[in-house]
C-alpha positions as CSV (number, residue, x, y, z in Angstrom):
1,X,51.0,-10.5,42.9
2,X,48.4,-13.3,44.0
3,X,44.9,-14.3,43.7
4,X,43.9,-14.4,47.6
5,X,40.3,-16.2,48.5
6,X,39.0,-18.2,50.6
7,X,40.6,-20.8,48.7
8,X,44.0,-19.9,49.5
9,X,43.4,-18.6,52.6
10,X,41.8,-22.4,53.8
11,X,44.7,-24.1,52.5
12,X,47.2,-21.7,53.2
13,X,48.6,-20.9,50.0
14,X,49.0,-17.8,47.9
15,X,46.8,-18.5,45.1
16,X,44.0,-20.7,43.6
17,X,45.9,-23.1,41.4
18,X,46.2,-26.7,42.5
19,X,48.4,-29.4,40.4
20,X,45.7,-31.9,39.0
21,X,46.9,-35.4,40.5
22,X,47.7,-36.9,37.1
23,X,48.3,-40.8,37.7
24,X,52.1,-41.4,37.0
25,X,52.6,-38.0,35.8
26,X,52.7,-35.5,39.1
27,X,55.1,-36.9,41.1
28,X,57.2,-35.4,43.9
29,X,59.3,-33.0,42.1
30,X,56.3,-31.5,40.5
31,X,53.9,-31.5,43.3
32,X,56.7,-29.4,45.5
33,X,57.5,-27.3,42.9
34,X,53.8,-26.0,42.4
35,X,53.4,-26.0,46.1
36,X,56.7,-23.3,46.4
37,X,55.2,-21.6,43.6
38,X,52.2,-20.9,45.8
39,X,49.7,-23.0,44.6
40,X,49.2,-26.6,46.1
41,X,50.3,-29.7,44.9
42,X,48.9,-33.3,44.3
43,X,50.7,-36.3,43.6
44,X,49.3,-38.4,41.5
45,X,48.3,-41.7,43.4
46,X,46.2,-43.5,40.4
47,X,45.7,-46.6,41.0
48,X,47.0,-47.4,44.2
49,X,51.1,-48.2,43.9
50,X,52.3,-48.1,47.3
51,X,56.0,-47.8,46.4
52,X,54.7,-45.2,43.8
53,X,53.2,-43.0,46.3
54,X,55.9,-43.9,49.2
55,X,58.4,-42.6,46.8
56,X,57.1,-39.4,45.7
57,X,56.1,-38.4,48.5
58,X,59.9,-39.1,49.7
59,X,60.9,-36.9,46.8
60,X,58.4,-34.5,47.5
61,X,60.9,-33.6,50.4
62,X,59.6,-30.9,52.8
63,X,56.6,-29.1,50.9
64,X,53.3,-29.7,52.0
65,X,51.5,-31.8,49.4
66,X,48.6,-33.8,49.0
67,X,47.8,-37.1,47.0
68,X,45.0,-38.2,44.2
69,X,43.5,-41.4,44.0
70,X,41.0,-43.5,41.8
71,X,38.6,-43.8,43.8
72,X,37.0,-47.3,42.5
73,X,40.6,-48.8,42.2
74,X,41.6,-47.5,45.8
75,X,38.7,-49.9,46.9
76,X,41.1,-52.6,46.2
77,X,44.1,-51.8,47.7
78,X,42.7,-48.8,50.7
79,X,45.7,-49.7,52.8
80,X,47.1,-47.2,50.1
81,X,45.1,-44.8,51.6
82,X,46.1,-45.7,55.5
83,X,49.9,-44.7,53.8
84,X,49.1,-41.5,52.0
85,X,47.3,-40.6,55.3
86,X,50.3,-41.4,57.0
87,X,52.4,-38.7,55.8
88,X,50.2,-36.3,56.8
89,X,48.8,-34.6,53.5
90,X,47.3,-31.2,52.2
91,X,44.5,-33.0,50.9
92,X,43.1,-36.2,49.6
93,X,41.4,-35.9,46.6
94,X,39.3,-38.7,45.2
95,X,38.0,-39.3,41.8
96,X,35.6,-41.6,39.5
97,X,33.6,-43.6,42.1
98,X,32.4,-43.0,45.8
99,X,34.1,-41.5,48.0
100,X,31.4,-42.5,51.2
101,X,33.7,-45.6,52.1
102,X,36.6,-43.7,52.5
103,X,35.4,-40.4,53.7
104,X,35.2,-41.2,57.8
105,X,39.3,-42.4,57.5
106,X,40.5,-39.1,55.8
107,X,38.0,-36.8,58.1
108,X,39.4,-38.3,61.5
109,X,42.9,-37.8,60.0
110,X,42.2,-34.7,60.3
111,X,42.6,-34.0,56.1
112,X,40.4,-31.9,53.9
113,X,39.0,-34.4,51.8
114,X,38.7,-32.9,47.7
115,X,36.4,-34.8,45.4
116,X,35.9,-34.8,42.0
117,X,32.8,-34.7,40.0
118,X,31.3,-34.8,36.3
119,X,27.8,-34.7,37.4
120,X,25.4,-32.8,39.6
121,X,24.4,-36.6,40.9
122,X,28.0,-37.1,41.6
123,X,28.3,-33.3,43.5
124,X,25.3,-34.0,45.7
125,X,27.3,-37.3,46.4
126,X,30.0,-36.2,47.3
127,X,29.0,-33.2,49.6
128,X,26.8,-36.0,51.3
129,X,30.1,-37.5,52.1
130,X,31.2,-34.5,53.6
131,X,33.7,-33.3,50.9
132,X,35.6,-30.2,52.0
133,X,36.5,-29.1,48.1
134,X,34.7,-30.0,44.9
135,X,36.3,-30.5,41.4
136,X,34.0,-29.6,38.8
137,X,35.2,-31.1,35.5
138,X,34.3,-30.7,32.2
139,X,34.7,-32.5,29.2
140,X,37.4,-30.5,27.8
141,X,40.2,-32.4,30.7
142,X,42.3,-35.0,29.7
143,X,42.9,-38.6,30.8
144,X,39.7,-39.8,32.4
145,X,36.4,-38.4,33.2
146,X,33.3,-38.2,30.8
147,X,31.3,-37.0,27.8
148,X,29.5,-34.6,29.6
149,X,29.0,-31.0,30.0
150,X,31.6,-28.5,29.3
151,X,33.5,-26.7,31.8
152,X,32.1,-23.0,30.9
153,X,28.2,-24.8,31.3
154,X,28.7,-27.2,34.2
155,X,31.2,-25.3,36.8
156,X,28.7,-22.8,37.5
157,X,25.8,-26.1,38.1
158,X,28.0,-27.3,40.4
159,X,28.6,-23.7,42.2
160,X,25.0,-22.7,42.3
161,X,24.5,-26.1,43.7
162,X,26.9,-26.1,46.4
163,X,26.0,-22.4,47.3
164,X,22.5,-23.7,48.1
165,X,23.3,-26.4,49.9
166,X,26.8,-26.3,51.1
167,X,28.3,-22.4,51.1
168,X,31.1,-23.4,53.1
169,X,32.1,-26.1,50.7
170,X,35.1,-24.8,47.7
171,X,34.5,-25.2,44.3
172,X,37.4,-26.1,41.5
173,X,37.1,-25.1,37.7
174,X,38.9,-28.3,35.7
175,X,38.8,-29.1,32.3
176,X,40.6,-27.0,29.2
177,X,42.3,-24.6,31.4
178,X,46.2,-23.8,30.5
179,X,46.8,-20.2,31.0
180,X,45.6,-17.1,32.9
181,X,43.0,-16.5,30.7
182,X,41.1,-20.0,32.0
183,X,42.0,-18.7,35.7
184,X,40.3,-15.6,35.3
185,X,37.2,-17.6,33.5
186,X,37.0,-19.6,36.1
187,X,36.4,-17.5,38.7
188,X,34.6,-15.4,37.2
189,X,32.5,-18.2,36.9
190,X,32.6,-18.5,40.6
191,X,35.0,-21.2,41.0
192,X,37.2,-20.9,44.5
193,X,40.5,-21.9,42.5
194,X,41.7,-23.9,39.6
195,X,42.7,-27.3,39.1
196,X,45.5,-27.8,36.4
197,X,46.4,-31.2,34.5
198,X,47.5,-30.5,30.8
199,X,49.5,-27.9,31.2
200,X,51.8,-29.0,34.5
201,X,51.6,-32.1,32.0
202,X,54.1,-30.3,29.7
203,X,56.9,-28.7,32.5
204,X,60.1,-29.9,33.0
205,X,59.2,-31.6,36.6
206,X,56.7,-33.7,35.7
207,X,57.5,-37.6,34.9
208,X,57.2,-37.5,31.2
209,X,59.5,-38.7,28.3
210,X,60.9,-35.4,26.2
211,X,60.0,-37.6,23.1
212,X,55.9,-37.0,24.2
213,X,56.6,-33.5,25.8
214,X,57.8,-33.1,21.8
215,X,54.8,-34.4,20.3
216,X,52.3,-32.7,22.7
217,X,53.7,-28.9,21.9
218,X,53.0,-29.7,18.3
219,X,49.7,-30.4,19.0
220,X,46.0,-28.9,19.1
221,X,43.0,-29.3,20.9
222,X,41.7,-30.6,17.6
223,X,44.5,-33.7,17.9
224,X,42.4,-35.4,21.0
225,X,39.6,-37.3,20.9
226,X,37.7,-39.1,24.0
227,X,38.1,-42.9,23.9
228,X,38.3,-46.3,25.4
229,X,40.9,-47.9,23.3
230,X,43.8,-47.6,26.2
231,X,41.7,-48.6,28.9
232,X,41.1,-51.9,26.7
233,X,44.2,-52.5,25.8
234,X,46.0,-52.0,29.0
235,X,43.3,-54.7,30.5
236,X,42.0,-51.3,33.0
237,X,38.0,-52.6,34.1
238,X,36.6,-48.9,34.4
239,X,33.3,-48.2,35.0
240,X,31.1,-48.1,31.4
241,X,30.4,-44.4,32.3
242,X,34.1,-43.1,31.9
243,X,36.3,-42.7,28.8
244,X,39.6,-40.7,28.3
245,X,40.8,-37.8,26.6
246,X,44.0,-38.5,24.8
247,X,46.0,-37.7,21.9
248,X,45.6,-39.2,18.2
249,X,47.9,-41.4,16.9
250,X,47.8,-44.3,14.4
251,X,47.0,-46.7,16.8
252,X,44.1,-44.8,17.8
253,X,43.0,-44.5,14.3
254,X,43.3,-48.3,13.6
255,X,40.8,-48.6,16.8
256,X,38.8,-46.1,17.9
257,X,35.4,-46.6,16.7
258,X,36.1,-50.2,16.2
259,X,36.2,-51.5,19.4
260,X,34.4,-54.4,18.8
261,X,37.4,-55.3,16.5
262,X,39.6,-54.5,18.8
263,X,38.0,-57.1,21.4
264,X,38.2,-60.0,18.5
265,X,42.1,-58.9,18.4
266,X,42.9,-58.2,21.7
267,X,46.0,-60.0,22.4
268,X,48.1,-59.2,19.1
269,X,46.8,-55.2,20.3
270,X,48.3,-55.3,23.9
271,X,51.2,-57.3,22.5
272,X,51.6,-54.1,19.8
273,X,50.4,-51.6,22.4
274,X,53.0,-53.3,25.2
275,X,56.2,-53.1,22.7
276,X,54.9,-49.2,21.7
277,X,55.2,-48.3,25.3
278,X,58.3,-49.7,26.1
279,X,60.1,-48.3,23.1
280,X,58.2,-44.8,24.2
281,X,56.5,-45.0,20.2
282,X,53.9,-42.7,20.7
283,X,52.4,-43.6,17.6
284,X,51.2,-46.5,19.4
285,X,52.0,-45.6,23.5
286,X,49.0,-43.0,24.9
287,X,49.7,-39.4,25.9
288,X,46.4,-38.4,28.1
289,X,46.0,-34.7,27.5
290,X,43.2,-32.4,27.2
291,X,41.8,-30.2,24.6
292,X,44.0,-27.4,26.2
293,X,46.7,-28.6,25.0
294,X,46.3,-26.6,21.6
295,X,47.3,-23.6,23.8
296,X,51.1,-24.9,24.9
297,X,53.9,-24.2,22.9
298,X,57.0,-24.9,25.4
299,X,57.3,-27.0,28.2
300,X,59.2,-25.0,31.1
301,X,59.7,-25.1,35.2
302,X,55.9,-25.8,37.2
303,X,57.1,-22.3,39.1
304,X,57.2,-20.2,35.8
305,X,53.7,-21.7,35.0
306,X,52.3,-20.2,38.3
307,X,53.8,-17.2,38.2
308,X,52.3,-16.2,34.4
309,X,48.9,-17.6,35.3
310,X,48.8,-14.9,38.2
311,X,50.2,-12.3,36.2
312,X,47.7,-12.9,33.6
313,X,44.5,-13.9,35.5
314,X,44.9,-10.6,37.8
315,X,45.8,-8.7,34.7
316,X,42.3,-9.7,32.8
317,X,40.5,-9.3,36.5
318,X,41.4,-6.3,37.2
319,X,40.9,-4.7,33.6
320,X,38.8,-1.6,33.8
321,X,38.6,-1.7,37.3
């Protein structure tokens, strides 16, 4: 059973789900295991750790995966980028900031170059920089992005948009989608494929602590909230525009909203925030995750995910047919 399209048929996989390249979270071992599942996999590149990325790409072993970056951070370090390129990816996908600097490297490597987007400014962007796949994400996603549209209103923007402009350029549905049902949305919203975060989040391959994989399947949508607090405290200088989706927890509600607290008490809050993370206390550590993660009750192998998001997508699609 698969979900053929042009998607899968320009990268060469068997259906339309592609691992969202969650910074620290989709390493190797995930990646690969979504890639054998049929889908394709991204490692999660971030911020631009080159012994990160050297080694999950090492443990990514033989499967053909591709690598995320952040795009403004990448700036900093793009010799990051002359390694990922270096191992001959899927795909390099870039996200929050402009991808024009480092399109010309990744098109004369011969890579198809993925970009992500939260605004119709940002899509016209980035098929100006020649992106080969767009990532249209909506509000719903966890970790970064912005208070924007949702993913049912703003994936079919982007697709009309690219259709007029740009037909030969793929479109990705991200934001709030965990299960088969999402799939089947999403291209029926005319999205080429899916991309995937919160719920690869919670399988056994990705680099998570079982303590938050506990917390997060005890969780609903209603548990997240869209904030600034953890890029403050973990001294991160993003762009004004973007915030993150992540989980509630005390030291969120001590915070959030009261950020200008927070900045008179910074250094006693990364001292509290630092000691949180190291003793994995999530009522004080961060858990990015999106609203979707209201609709995961188990965390189990990245293959297993695949296969019931195909089973149910094709299920739902082909209903009355």
């Amino acid at each position: 059973m698969s979900l053929r399209n042009r998607l899968t048929d320009y990268f060469g996989i068997e259906h339309p789900i592609v691992l969202a390249p969650m910074a620290q979270a989709s390493g190797g071992r995930l990646a690969a295991a979504v890639t054998h599942a049929g889908g394709l996999g991204l490692l999660g590149g971030g911020y631009g750790d080159a012994d990160w990325v050297q080694r999950e790409f090492d443990a990514a072993g033989d499967a053909r995966v591709g690598c995320g970056f952040i795009t403004w951070s990448l700036a900093r370090v793009p010799e990051v980028l002359d390694l990922a390129l270096s191992r001959h990816p899927a795909a390099i996908m870039l996200s929050f900031g402009d991808p024009e600097p480092f399109a010309e490297a990744i098109r004369d490597a011969g890579v198809p170059l993925i970009c992500q987007v939260q605004t119709l400014e940002q899509a016209v962007a980035a098929l100006r920089a020649g992106a080969n796949v767009i990532v249209a994400q909506g509000a719903e996603a966890g970790g970064h992005g912005m208070s924007t549209l949702s993913t049912l209103t703003f994936v079919p923007a982007v697709v009309d948009l690219v259709a007029e402009s740009s037909p030969e350029t793929l479109v990705l549905a991200a934001g709030g989608i965990a299960d088969g049902r999402g799939v089947a949305a999403a291209l029926a919203l005319g999205a080429d494929g899916v991309l995937v975060g919160t719920r690869f989040w919670a399988c056994s391959e990705a680099l998570v602590s079982p303590s938050a994989h506990k917390r997060v399947i005890r969780a609903s949508g209603e548990d997240t909230v869209r904030t600034r607090v953890y890029d403050l405290v973990r001294q991160l200088d993003w762009p004004a525009h973007y915030d993150e989706r992540a989980l509630r927890n005390a030291f969120l509600q001590s915070w959030h909203g009261d950020e200008s607290h927070l900045l008179a008490n910074l250094p006693e809050a990364i001292a509290a925030f630092q000691a949180g993370l190291a003793a994995a206390d999530f009522d004080i550590a961060h858990i990015l995750i999106g609203e979707a993660v209201g609709l995961i009750h188990d965390v189990v192998p990245a293959g297993a995910i695949v296969a019931q998001m195909v089973h149910d997508a094709t299920r739902i699609l082909n209903r009355g047919s």
